[in-house]
C-alpha positions in Angstrom: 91.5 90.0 141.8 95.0 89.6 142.9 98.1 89.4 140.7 101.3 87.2 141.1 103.4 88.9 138.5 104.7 85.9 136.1 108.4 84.5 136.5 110.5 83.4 134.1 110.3 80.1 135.3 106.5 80.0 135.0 107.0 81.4 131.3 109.6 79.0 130.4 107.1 76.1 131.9 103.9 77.6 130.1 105.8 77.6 126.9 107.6 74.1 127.4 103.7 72.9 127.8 102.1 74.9 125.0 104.4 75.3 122.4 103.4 72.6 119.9 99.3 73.1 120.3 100.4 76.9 120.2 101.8 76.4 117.0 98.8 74.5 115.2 96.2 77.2 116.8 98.3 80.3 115.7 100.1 78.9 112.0 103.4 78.1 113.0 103.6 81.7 114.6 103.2 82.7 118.3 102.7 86.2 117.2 99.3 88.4 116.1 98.7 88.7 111.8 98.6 91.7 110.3 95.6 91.9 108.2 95.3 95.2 105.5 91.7 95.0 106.3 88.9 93.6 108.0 87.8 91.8 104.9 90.8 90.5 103.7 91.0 87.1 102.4 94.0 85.5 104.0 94.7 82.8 106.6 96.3 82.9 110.2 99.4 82.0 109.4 99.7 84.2 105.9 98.5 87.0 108.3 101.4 86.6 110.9 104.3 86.0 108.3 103.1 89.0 106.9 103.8 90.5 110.5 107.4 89.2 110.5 107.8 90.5 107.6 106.7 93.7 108.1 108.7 94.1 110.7 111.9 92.5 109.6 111.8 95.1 106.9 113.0 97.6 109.4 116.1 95.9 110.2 118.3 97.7 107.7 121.1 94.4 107.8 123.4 93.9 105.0 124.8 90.3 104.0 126.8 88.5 106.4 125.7 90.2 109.3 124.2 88.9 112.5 121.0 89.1 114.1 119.6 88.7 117.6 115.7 87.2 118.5 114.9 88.0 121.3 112.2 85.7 122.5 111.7 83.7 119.3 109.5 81.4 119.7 109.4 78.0 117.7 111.8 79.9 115.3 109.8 80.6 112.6 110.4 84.4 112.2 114.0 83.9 112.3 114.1 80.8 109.7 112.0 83.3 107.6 114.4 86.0 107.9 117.6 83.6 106.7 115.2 82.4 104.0 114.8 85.9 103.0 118.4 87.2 103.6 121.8 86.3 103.5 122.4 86.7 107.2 123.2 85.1 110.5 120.1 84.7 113.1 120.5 83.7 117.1 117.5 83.4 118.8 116.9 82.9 122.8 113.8 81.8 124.4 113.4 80.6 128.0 111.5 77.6 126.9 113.8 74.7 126.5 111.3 72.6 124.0 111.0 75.7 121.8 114.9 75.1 121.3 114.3 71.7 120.4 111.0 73.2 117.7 113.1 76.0 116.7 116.4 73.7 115.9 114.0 71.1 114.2 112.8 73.8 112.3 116.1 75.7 110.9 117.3 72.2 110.2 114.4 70.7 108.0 115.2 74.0 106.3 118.6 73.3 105.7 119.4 76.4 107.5 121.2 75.5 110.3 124.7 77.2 109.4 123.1 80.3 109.7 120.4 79.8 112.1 121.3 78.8 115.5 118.9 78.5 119.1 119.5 78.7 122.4 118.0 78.6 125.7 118.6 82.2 127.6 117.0 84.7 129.7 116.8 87.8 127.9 117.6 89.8 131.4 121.0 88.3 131.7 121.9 87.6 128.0 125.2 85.5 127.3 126.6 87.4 124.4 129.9 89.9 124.4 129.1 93.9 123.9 128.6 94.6 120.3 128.0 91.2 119.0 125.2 91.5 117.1 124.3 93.6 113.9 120.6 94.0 114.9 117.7 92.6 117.1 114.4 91.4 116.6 111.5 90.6 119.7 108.2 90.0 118.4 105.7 90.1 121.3 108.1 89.0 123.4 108.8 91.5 126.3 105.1 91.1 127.7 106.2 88.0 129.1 109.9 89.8 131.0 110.3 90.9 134.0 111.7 94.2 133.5 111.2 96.0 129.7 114.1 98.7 130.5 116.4 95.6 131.7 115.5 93.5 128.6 115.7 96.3 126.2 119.2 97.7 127.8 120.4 94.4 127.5 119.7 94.2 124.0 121.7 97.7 123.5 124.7 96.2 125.2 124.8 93.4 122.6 124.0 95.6 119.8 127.3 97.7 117.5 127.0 101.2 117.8 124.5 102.4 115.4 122.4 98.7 115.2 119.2 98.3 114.8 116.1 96.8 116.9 112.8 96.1 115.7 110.1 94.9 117.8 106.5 94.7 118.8 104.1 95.2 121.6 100.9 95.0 123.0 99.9 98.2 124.8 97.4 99.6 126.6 95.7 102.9 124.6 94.1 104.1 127.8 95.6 104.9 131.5 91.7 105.0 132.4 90.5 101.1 133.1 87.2 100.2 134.8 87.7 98.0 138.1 86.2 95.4 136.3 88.6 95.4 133.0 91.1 95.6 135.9 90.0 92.2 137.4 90.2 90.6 133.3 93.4 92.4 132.8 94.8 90.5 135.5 93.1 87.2 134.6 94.4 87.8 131.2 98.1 88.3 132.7 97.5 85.3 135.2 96.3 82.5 132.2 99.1 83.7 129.3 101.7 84.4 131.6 102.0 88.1 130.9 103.9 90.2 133.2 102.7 94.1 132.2 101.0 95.4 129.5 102.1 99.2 129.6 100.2 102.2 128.4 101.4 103.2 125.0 102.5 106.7 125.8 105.5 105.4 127.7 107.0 103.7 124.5 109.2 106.7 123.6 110.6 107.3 127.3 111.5 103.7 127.4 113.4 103.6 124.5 115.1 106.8 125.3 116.2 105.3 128.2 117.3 102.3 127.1 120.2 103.5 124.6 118.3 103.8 121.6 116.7 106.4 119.3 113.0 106.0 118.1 113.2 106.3 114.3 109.7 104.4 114.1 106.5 104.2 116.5 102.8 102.9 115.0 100.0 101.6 116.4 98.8 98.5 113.6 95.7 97.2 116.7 93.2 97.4 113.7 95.3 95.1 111.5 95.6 92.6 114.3 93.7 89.5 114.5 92.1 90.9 117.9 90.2 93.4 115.1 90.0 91.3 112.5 87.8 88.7 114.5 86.2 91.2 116.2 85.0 91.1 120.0 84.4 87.6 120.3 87.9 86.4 118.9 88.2 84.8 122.3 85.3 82.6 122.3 86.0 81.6 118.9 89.6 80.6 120.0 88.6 78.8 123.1 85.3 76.5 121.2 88.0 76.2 118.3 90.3 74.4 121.4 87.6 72.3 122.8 86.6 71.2 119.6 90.1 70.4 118.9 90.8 68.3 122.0 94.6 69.9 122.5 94.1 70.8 125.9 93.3 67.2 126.9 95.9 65.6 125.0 98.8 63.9 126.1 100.7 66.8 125.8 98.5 69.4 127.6 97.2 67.4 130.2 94.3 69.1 131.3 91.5 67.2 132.6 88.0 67.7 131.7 86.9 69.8 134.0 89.7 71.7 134.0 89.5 72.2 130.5 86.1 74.0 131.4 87.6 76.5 133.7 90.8 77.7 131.5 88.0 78.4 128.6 85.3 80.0 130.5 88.2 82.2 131.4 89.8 82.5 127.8 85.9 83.9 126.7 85.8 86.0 129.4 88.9 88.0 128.0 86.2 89.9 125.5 86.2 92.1 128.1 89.7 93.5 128.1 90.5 96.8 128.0 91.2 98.3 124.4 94.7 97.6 123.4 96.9 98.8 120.5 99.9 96.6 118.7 103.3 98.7 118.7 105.3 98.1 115.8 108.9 100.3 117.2 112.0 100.8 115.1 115.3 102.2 116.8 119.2 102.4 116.9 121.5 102.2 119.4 123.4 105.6 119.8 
């Protein structure tokens, strides 16, 4: 199976489409959960605040200081982090209705002095050197272009010595079967993914893009891929026929189309094992 690597533009249209459905399915998050344990009795959306959390921890920001998102979604990690903190967040996505969610969002939560959105591309971001205090990009950079690009960008914007925190889908093995290959790329063609890299050239990239690795962990078992086990995928795609969002006015799929996207969604059992990268650096 061919692969026409994703543009931004088909991102920013996949996520102007998506992104309220996305939010009911995943619990105001577009990110994984972190469960402790297989067992563990939590919901969706406890499971992926616990995420931002987890990773917002790493920031190391003091009161009054600013923060970038890379990539944030419908805004609910960065609301979180201002209800959390006393600091300023900016977050950029390509998709212009998750401005509108995200703004909604920091508003309702009376927020909005601290908490601004924008609509940016995260290869060419609009911000002066040294502007920012730290960075955040939950599973954001499958969906860009160019991870060194993104990530250099990111240092430019960053002071001397600021932190980024992100996190990452990777592949655990370089060694794929031809047909894992073929749902790889189905998996890349339906969410919009541009590259899921193999997880030994995390350090490398990092390297090379200004930073210095003071954190690298693999969390895949505490991701909902491992909590709901191997058939995640069919659950999530009878979960949105059940639901009707595909159909809706919003989604605008017909029937039969419907049909096709989730024979494909259960077919992504089959992908090839992946790991969840939780990184921690600073710029040098």
């Amino acid at each position: 199976m061919s692969h026409d690597t994703a543009t931004p533009g088909d991102v920013a249209t996949f996520y102007d489409r998506i992104a309220h459905s996305a939010e009911d399915i995943m619990g105001n998050n577009l990110h994984m959960g972190y469960w402790s344990g297989p067992d563990a009795p939590t919901t969706v959306e406890d499971a992926a605040d616990r995420m931002t959390d987890l990773l917002t921890s790493e920031l190391g920001v003091a009161d009054g200081q600013r923060v970038l998102d890379v990539g944030c979604g419908t805004g609910r990690p960065a609301v979180r982090l201002a209800q959390a903190r006393d600091v300023y967040v900016v977050g950029v996505t390509i998709s212009r209705v998750q401005v509108d969610l995200a703004s909604a969002r920091a508003t309702a939560a009376g927020l909005a002095d601290r908490v601004g959105f924008q609509c940016a591309d995260a290869m060419r971001l609009p911000f002066r050197d040294s502007s920012f205090d730290a960075a955040l990009a939950i599973e954001s950079l499958l969906h860009m272009p160019d991870r060194l690009t993104v990530l250099r960008e990111i240092a430019r914007v960053l002071r001397p010595g600021g932190h980024l925190v992100l996190s990452d889908p990777v592949l655990r093995s370089p060694d794929i079967t031809d047909e894992k290959r073929e749902v790889l790329a189905d998996y890349y063609d339906l969410l919009k993914v541009v590259h899921i890299p193999p997880i030994d050239v995390y350090p490398k990239l990092i390297r090379d893009s200004g930073f210095r690795l003071d954190m690298l962990r693999d969390v895949g078992e505490h991701t909902d891929r491992y909590k709901l086990g191997p058939r995640g995928w069919s659950l999530l795609a009878e979960g949105l026929r059940h639901s009707g969002t595909l159909t809706s006015e919003k989604y605008g799929m017909t029937p039969a189309e419907q049909d096709t996207f989730l024979a494909r969604l259960k077919r992504l059992e089959k992908l090839p094992d992946q790991g969840y990268l939780l990184v921690a650096a600073h710029k040098v």
